[in-house]
C-alpha positions as CSV (number, residue, x, y, z in Angstrom):
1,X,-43.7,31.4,15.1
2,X,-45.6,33.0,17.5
3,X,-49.2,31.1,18.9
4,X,-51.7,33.5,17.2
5,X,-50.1,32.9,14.2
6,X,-50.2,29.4,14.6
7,X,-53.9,29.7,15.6
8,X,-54.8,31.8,12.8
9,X,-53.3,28.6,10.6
10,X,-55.1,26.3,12.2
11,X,-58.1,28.5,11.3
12,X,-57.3,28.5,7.4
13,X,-56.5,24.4,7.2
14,X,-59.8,23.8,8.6
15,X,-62.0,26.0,6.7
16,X,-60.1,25.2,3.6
17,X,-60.7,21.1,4.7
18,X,-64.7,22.0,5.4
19,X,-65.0,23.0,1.9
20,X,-64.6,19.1,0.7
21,X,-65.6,17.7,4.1
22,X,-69.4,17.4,5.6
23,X,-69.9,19.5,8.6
24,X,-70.5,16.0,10.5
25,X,-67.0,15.6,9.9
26,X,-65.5,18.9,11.7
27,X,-63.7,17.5,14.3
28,X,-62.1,15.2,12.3
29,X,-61.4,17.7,10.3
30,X,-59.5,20.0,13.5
31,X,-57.9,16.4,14.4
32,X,-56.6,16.2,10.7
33,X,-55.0,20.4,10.9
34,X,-53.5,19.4,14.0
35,X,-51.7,16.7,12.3
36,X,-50.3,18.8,9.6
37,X,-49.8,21.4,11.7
38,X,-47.7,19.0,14.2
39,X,-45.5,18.3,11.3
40,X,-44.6,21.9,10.0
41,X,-43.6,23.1,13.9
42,X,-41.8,20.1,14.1
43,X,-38.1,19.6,13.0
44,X,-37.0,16.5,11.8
45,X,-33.8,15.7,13.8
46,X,-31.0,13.9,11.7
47,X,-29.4,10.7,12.8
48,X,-25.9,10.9,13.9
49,X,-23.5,9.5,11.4
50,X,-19.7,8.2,11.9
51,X,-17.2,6.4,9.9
52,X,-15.2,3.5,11.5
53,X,-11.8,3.4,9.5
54,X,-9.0,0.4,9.7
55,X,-6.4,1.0,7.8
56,X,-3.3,-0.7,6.6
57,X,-0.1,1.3,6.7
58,X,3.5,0.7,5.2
59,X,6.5,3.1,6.4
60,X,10.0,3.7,5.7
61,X,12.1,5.9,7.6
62,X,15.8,7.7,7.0
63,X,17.8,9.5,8.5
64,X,18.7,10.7,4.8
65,X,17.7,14.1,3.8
66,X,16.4,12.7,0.6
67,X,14.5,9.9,-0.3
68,X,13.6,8.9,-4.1
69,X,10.6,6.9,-5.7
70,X,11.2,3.0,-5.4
71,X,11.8,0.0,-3.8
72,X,11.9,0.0,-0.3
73,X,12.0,-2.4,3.1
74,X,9.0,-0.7,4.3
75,X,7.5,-1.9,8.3
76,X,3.6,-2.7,7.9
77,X,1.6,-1.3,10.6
78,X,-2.7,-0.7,11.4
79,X,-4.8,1.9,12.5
80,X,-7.9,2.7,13.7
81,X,-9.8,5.7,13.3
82,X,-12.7,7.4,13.9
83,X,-14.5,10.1,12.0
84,X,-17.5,12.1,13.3
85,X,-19.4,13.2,10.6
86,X,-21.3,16.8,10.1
87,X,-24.5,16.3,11.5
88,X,-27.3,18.1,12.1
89,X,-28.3,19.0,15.2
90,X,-24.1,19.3,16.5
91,X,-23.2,15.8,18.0
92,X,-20.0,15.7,19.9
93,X,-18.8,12.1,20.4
94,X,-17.5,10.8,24.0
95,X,-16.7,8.0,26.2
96,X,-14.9,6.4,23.4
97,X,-13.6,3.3,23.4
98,X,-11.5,0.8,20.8
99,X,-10.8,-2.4,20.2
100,X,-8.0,-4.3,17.7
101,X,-6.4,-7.6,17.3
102,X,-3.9,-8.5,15.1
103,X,-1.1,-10.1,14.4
104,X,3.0,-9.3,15.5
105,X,2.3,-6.1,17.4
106,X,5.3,-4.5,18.6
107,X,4.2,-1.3,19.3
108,X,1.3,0.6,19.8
109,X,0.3,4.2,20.2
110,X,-1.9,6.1,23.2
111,X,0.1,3.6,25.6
112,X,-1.7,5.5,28.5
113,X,-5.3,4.6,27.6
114,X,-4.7,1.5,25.9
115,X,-4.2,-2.7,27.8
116,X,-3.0,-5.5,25.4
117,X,-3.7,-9.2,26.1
118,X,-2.3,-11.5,24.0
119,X,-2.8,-10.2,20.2
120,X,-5.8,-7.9,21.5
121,X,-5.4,-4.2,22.5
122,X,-8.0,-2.1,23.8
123,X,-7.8,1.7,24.3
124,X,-10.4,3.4,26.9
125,X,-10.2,7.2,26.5
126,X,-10.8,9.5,29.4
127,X,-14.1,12.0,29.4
128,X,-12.1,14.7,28.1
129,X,-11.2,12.7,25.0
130,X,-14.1,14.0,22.7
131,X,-14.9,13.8,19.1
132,X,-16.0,16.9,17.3
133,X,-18.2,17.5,13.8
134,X,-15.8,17.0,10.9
135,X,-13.1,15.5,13.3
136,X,-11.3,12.3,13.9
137,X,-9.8,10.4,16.5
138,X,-6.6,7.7,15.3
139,X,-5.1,5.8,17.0
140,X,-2.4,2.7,15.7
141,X,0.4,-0.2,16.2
142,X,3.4,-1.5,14.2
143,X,4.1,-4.7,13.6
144,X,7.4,-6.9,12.5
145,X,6.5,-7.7,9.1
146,X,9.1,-5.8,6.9
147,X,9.1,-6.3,3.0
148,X,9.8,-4.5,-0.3
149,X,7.2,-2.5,-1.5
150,X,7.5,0.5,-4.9
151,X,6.8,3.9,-2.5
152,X,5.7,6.4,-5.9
153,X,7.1,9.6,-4.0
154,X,10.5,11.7,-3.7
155,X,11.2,13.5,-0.8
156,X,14.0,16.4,-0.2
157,X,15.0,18.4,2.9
158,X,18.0,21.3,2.7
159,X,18.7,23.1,5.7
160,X,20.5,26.8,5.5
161,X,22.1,26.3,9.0
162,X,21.9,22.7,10.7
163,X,25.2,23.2,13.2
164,X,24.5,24.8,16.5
165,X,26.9,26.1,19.2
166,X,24.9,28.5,20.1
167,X,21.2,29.6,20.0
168,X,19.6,30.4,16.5
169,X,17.4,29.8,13.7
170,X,17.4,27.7,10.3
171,X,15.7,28.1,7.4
172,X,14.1,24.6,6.5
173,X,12.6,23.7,3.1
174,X,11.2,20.5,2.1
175,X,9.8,19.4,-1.2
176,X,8.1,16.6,-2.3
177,X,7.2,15.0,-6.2
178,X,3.9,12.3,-6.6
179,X,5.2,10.2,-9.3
180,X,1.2,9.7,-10.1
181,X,-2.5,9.9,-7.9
182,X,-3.3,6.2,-8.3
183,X,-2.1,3.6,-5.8
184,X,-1.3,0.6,-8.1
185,X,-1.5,-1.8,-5.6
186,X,-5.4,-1.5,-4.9
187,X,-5.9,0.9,-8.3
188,X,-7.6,3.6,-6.7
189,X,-7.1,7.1,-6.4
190,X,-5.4,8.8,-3.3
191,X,-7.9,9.5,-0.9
192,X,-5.9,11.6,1.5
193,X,-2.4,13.6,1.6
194,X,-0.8,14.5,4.9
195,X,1.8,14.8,6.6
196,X,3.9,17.0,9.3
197,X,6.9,19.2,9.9
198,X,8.0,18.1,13.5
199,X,10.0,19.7,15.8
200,X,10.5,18.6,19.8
201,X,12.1,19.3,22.9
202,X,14.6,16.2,23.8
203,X,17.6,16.0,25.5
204,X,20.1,17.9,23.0
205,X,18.1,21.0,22.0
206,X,14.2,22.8,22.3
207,X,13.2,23.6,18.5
208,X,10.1,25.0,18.0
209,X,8.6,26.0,14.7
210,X,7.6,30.1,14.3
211,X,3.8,29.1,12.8
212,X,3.7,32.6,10.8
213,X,6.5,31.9,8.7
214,X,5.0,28.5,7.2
215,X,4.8,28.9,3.5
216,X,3.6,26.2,0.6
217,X,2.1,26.1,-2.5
218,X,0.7,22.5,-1.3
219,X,-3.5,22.3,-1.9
220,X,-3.3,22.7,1.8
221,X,-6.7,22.4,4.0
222,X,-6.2,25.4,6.5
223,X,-7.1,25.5,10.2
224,X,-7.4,21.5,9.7
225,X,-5.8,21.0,12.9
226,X,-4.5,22.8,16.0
227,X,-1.9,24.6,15.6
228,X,1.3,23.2,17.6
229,X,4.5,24.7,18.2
230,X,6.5,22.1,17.8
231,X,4.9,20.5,14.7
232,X,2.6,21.6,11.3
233,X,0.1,19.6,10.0
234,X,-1.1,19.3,6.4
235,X,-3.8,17.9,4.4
236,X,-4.7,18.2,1.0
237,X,-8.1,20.4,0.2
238,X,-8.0,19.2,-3.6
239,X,-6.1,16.7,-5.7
240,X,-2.7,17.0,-6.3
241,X,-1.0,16.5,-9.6
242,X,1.5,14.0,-10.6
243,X,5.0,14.9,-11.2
244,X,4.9,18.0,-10.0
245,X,7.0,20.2,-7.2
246,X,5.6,20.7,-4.5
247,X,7.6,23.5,-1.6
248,X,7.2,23.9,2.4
249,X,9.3,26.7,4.5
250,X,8.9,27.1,7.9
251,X,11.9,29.1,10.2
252,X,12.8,27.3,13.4
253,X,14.1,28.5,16.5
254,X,16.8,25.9,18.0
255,X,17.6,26.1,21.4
256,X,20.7,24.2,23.0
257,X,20.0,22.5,26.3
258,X,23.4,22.5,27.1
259,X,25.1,25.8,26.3
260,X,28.5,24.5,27.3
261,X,28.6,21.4,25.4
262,X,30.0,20.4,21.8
263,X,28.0,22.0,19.1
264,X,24.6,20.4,17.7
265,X,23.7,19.2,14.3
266,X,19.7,19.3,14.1
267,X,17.7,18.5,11.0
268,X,13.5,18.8,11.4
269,X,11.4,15.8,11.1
270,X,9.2,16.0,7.8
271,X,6.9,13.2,6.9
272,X,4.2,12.7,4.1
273,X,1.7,9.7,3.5
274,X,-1.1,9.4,1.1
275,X,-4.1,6.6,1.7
276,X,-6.9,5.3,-0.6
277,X,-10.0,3.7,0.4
278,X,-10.4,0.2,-1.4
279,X,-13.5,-1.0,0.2
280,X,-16.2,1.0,2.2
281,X,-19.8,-0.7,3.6
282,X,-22.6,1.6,5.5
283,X,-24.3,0.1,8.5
284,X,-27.1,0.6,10.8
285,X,-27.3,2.8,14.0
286,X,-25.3,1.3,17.3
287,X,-23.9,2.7,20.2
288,X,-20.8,-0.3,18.8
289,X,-18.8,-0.1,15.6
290,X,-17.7,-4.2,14.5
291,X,-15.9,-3.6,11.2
292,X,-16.7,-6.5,9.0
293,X,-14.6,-9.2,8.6
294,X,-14.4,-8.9,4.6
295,X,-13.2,-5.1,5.6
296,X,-10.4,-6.2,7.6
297,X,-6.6,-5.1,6.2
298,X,-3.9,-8.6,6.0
299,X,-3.0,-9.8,9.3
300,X,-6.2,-8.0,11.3
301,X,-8.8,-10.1,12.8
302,X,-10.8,-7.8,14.6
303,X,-11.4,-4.0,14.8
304,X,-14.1,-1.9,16.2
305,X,-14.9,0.5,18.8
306,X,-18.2,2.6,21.0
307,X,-19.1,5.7,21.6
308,X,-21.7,7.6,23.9
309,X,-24.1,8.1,20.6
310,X,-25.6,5.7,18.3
311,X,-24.3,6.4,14.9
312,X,-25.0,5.4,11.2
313,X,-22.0,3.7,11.0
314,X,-20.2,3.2,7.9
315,X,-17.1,0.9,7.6
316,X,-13.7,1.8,5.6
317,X,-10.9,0.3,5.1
318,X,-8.0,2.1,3.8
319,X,-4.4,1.4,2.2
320,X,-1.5,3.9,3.9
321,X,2.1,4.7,2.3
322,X,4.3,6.7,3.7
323,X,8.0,8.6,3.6
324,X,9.6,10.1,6.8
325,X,12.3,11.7,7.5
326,X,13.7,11.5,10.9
327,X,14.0,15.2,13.0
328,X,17.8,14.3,14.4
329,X,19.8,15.6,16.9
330,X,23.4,15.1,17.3
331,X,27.2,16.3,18.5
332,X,29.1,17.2,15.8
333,X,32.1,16.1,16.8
334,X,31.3,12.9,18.8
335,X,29.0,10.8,16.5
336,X,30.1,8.5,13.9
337,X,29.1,9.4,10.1
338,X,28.3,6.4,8.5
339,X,29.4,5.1,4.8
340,X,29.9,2.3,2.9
341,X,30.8,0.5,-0.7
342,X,30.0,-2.9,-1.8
343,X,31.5,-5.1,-4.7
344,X,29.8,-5.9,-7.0
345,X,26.4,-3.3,-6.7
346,X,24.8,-5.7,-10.0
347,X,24.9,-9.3,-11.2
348,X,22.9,-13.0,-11.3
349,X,21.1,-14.7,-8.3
350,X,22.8,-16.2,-6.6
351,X,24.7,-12.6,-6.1
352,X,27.4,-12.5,-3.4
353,X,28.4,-9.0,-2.5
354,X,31.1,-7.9,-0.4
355,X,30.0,-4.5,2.3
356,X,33.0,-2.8,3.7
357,X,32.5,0.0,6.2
358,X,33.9,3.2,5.8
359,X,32.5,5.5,8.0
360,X,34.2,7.7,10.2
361,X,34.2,9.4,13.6
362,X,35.5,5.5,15.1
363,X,32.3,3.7,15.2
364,X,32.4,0.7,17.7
365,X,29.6,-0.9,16.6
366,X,27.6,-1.6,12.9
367,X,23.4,-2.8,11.9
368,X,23.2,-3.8,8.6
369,X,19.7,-4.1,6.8
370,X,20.4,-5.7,3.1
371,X,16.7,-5.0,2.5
372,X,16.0,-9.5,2.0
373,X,14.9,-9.4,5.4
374,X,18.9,-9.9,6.8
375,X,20.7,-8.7,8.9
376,X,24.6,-8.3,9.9
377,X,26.2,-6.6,12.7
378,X,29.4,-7.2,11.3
379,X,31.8,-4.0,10.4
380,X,32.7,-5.8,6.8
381,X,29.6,-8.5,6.1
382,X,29.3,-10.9,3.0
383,X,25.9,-11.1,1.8
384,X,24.2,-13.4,-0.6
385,X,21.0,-12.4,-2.7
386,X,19.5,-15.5,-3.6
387,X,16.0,-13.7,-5.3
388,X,15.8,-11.7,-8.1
389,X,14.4,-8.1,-7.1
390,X,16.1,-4.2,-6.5
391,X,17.4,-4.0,-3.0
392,X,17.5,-0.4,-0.6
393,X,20.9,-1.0,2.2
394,X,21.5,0.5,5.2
395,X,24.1,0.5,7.8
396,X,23.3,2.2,11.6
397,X,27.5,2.9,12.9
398,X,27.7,3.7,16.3
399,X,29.9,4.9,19.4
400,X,29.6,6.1,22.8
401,X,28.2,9.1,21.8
402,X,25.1,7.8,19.5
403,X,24.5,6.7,16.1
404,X,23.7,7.7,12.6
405,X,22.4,5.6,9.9
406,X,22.8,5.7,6.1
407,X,19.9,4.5,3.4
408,X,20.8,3.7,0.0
409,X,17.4,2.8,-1.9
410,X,18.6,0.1,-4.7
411,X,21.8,-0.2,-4.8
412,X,22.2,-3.8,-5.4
413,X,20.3,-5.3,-8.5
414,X,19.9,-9.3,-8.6
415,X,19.0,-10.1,-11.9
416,X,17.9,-13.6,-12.7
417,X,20.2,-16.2,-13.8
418,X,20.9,-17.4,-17.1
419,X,17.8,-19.7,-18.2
420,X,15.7,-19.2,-15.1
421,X,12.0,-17.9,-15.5
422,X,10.9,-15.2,-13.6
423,X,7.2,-14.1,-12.6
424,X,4.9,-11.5,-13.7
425,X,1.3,-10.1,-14.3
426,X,-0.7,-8.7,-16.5
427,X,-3.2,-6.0,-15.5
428,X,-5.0,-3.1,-17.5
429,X,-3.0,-3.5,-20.2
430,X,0.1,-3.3,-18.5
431,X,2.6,-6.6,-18.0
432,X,4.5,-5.9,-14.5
433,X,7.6,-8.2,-14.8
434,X,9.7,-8.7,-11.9
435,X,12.9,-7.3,-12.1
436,X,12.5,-5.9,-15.5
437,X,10.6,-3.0,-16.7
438,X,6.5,-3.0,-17.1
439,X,5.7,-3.2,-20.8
440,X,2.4,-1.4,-22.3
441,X,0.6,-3.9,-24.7
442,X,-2.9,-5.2,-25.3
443,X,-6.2,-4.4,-23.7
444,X,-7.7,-4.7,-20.2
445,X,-10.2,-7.5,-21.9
446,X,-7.0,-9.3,-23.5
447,X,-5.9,-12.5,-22.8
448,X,-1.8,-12.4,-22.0
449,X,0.6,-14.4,-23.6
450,X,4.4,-15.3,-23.0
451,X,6.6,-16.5,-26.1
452,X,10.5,-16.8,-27.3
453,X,9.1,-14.6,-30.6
454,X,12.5,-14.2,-32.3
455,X,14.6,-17.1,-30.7
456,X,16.9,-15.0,-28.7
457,X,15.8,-16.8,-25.4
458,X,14.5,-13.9,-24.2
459,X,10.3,-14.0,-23.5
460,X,8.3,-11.2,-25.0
461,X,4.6,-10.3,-24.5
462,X,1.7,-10.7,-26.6
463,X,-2.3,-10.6,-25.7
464,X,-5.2,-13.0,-27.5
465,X,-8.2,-11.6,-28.5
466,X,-10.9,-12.6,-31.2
467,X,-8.6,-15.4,-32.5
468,X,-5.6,-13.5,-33.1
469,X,-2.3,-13.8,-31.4
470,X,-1.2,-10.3,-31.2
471,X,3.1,-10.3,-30.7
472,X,5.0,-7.5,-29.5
473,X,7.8,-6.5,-32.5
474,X,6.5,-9.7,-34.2
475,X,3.6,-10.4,-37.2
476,X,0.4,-10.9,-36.1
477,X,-1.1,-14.1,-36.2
478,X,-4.7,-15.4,-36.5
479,X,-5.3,-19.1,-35.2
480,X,-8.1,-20.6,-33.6
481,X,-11.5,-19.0,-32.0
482,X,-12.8,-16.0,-30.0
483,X,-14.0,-18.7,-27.0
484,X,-10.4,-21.0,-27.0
485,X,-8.0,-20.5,-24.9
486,X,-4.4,-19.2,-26.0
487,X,-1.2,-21.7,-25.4
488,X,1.9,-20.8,-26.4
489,X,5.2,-23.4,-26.9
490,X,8.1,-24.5,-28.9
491,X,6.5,-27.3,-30.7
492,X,9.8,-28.5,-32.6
493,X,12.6,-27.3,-30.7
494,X,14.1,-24.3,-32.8
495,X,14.1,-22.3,-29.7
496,X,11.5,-19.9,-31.0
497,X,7.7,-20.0,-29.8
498,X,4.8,-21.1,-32.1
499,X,1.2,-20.0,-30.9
500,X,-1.3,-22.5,-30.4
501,X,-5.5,-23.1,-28.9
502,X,-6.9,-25.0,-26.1
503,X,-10.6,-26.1,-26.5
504,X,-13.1,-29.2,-25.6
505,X,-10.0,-31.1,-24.5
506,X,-8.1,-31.1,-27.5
507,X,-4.4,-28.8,-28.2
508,X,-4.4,-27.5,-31.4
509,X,-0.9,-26.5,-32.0
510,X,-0.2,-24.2,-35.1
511,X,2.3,-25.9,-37.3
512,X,2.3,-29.2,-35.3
513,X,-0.2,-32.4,-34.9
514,X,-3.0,-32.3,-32.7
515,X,-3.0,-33.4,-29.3
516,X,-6.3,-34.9,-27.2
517,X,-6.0,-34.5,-24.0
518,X,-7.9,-33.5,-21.0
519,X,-11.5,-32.4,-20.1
520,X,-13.0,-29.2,-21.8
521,X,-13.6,-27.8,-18.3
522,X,-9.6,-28.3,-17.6
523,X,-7.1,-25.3,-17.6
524,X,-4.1,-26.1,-20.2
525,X,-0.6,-25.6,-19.0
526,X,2.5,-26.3,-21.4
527,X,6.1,-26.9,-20.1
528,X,9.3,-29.2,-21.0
529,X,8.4,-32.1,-19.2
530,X,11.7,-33.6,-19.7
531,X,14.1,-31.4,-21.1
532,X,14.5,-31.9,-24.2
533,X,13.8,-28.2,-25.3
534,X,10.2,-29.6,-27.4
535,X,7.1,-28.2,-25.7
536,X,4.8,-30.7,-23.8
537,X,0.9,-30.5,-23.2
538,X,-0.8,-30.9,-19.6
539,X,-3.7,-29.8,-18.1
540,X,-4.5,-28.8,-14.5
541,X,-7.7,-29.7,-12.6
542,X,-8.4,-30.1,-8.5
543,X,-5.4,-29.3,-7.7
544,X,-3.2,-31.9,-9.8
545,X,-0.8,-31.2,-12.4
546,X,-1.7,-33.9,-15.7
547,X,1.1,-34.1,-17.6
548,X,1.1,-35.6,-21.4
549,X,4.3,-38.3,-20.7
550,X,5.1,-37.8,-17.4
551,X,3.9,-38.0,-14.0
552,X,1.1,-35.8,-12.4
553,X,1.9,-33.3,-9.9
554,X,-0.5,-32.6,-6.6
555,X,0.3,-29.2,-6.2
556,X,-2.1,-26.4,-5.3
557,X,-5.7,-25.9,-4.8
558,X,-8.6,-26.0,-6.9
559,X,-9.2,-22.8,-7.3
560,X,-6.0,-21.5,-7.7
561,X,-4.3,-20.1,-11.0
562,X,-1.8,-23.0,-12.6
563,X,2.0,-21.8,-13.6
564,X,5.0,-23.3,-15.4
565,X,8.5,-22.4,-15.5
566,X,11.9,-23.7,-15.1
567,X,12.7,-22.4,-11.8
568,X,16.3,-23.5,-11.1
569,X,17.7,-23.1,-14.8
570,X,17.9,-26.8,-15.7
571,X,15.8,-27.0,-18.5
572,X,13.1,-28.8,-17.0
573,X,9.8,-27.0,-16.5
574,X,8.3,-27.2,-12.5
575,X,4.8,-26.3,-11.9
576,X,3.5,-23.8,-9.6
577,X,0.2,-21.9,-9.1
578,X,-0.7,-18.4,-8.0
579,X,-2.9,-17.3,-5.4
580,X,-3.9,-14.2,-3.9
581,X,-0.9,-12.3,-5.1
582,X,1.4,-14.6,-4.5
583,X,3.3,-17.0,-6.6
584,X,3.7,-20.4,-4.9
585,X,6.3,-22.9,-6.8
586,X,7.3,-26.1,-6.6
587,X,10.8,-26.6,-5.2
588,X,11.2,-22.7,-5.1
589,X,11.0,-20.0,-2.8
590,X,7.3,-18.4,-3.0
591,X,7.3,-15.0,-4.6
592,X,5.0,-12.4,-3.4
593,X,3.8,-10.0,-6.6
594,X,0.8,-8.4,-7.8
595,X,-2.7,-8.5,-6.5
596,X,-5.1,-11.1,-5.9
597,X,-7.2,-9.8,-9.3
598,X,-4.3,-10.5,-11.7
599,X,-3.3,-12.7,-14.5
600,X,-0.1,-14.0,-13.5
601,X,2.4,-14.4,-16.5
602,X,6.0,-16.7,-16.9
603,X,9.2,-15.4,-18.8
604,X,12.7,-15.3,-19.1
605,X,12.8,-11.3,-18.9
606,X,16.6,-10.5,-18.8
């Protein structure tokens, strides 16, 4: 705007202000343009904005050209991230710095800008380390904790040409299949799908990916990153859909470092992860980012980070699962191909199965990974499963030439023995019963119940609501009161559950006498105190187990969730409680299952 035009405005404000003002009052009146002319010339400048993300990630990683939906030993690892929002005017972000302690690091990325003392690594990147608008910076670390978690995705690669004695090309194609779009540990939807088709230059060959020939039908987010030639990046634009195909093609040049030497086998690296966001916070302006402690993933005690700017930080912390398979290199003729059976594959804990190697190519040494958390480095191991769960095996053969390894996601099945109760929950109207399938009954509001229905010592499901006893494949029943609370026992020992209330410190059993017992603020818990197959009464409260003819139990906290169930098959109910997704039991093994926000739930499922 030029300044006669801005004079000329000036001009119409104040005689349009000396029509309602006194003349006396003119210069106020010019002081008064000048104000409102300040503030049209004058752009309001937006305050930088940045997201500060921790994030919680589980792995697993084959070898295998396919990997299928399930169980898996998955390695739990962090990362921190951050995101430079769009902001207006442009703000670049420099001079960036992080900070992350937690526990069992073994490894850690960026190892060139980062120090660790003790549990705490700090990363200081140089000045040519920026952040731009609608970018992010991530760095991470794996730990040691391995354990079985469900990973909802299937994952193929095929290969047109994988052997090498010469230079060439393959075709690869990879494919992958989202069994849903909800994460069911934290029940939120994916917030983020990625991954990467990875090539490298290493010691057996230089394969690098020809970036025109990528093809997908993947929601892909184009020009997300830099193109690389020895990898593709992806990221979803818009939501995928469950259960559906999804292809990537990309040709790849392979050159032999050694032109002289035994032909090469190569298979690209493809990986794909998906995150959620289960809790997010905003913040006010800092040069510092302090994630809050409440935003922290399991095992972190401290993230954050600086920049040169001071942002509007907000906080984020996110869930990560993932599927790779490994890019792989190897002689043909030199390397050992690894195989195995085991006898039996299926049975009752305590199951003792029997591995026998019978790879090939004259292996001299053997890993084993039974997927419990052991390990054997035995050619032909016994193993005993001593918990009832699906478990993935692997065995890593090797020779003086390298190693392979082989993954077989569950193949050995521990059921749980004859008369021992197993855990579950109940959530959104779905019972999740380890090592049996999730049964669809009830209503999110519903109270669960666990009963013998029909005698065949098997437990079914039920829910409560509005004084009725609703029963899976059995009648209906209506006892007691909206506001009681639902027990369930064999009040006469015929083997088959009768349905009973809880309320002001009194049992009302149906088809039995009444039992007083208790406070009206206690929790009721029913069990065979002595094993005579007749249901007792107890209640728990503080942390103590009261039970109706026998001995209390200290056993828990206060605010923890009280369980029963005959743990080690001898007809005697043991107590236990559950906490924070975890079932803790007395004179048992604890049992990690379900989230913190569930109702835990007792039965004999197989």
């Amino acid at each position: 705007m030029s300044m006669r035009k801005l004079f000329e405005l000036l001009e119409c404000l104040e005689r349009a202000l000396k029509n309602t003002i006194p003349e006396k009052r003119s210069a106020e009146c010019r002081i008064v343009c000048l104000l409102l002319l300040f503030l049209l010339i004058i752009p309001v400048v937006a305050i930088p904005r940045a997201n500060f993300q921790t994030q919680g990630t589980e792995s697993f990683k084959s070898n295998n050209d396919s990997l299928f939906k399930g169980n898996y030993i998955v390695q739990y690892g962090y990362s921190v991230s951050i995101q430079n929002y769009d902001n207006t005017p442009d703000t670049i972000l420099g001079n960036i710095t992080y900070g992350f302690d937690a526990d069992n690091i073994i490894q850690y990325d960026r190892p060139e800008y980062a120090q660790k003392t003790g549990s705490l690594i700090q990363w200081v990147f140089p000045d040519n380390v920026t952040i731009a608008e609608n970018s992010w910076l991530i760095t991470g670390a794996k730990s040691d904790y391995l354990y079985e978690r469900y990973i909802p995705i299937t994952v193929h690669r095929t290969i047109n040409n994988s052997i090498f004695s010469s230079d060439g090309y393959q075709l690869a194609n990879f494919s992958v299949i989202f069994e849903n779009t909800t994460n069911a540990y934290v029940n939120t939807a994916y917030n983020h799908i990625w991954g990467e088709i990875k090539t490298s230059k290493n010691s057996k060959v230089n394969a690098t990916v020809l970036l025109d020939s990528f093809k997908t039908d993947f929601p892909i987010w184009e020009d997300a990153y830099p193109e690389d030639i020895h990898k593709i990046d992806f990221v979803n634009k818009t939501p995928v859909e469950a259960n559906r195909t999804y292809y990537f093609s990309v040709i790849i040049n392979v050159k032999r470092i050694d032109q002289s030497g035994s032909p090469i086998e190569y298979h690209p690296g493809f990986t794909v992860d998906f995150d959620c966001t289960d809790a997010s916070v905003d913040s006010e302006s800092s040069y510092i980012a302090n994630t809050p402690a409440y935003l922290l993933p399991n095992y972190v005690h401290y993230a954050g980070g600086s920049t040169n700017v001071s942002n509007k930080w907000s906080y984020s912390r996110n869930y990560m699962q993932g599927f790779t398979l490994n890019e792989t290199y190897n002689d043909v003729e030199n390397t050992p191909i690894p195989n195995f059976t085991a006898t039996p594959t299926s049975g009752n804990s305590p199951l003792t199965v029997q591995f026998s190697d019978t790879s090939t190519g004259s292996p001299t040494s053997w890993s084993w990974n039974f997927g419990d958390d052991s390990t054997s480095t035995e050619q032909n191991p016994s193993h005993t499963y001593t918990s009832v769960g699906t478990y993935t095996v692997a065995l890593t053969a090797t020779n003086a030439y390298g190693s392979n390894a082989k993954t077989v996601a569950n193949y050995i099945t521990v059921n749980a023995a004859s008369g021992v109760d197993n855990v579950g929950i109940y959530r959104d109207g779905v019972f999740y019963r380890n090592g049996a399938d999730a049964v669809v009954y009830g209503l999110s509001t519903d109270t669960p119940v666990i009963g013998d229905w029909n005698g065949d010592h098997i437990s079914e499901v039920g829910v409560y609501r509005d004084g009725v006893f609703y029963r899976k494949d059995a009648t209906d029943i209506v006892y007691g009161l909206s506001t009681d609370t639902p027990i369930v026992g064999d009040w006469n020992g015929d083997g088959v559950s009768e349905v009973g209330v809880y309320r002001g410190g009194v049992f009302y059993r149906n088809g039995a006498d009444v039992i007083v017992y208790g406070l009206s603020t206690d929790t009721p818990v029913i069990g065979d105190w002595n094993g005579d197959h007749i249901s007792d009464v107890g209640v728990y409260r503080d942390g103590v187990f009261y039970r109706n003819g026998a001995e209390a139990i200290v056993y828990g906290l206060s605010t923890d969730t009280p369980v029963i169930g005959d743990w080690n098959g001898d007809g005697i109910s043991e107590v236990g409680v559950y906490r924070g997704g975890v079932f803790y039991r007395n004179g048992a093994d604890a049992i990690v299952y379900g989230l913190s926000t569930d109702t835990p739930v007792i039965g004999k499922w197989t």
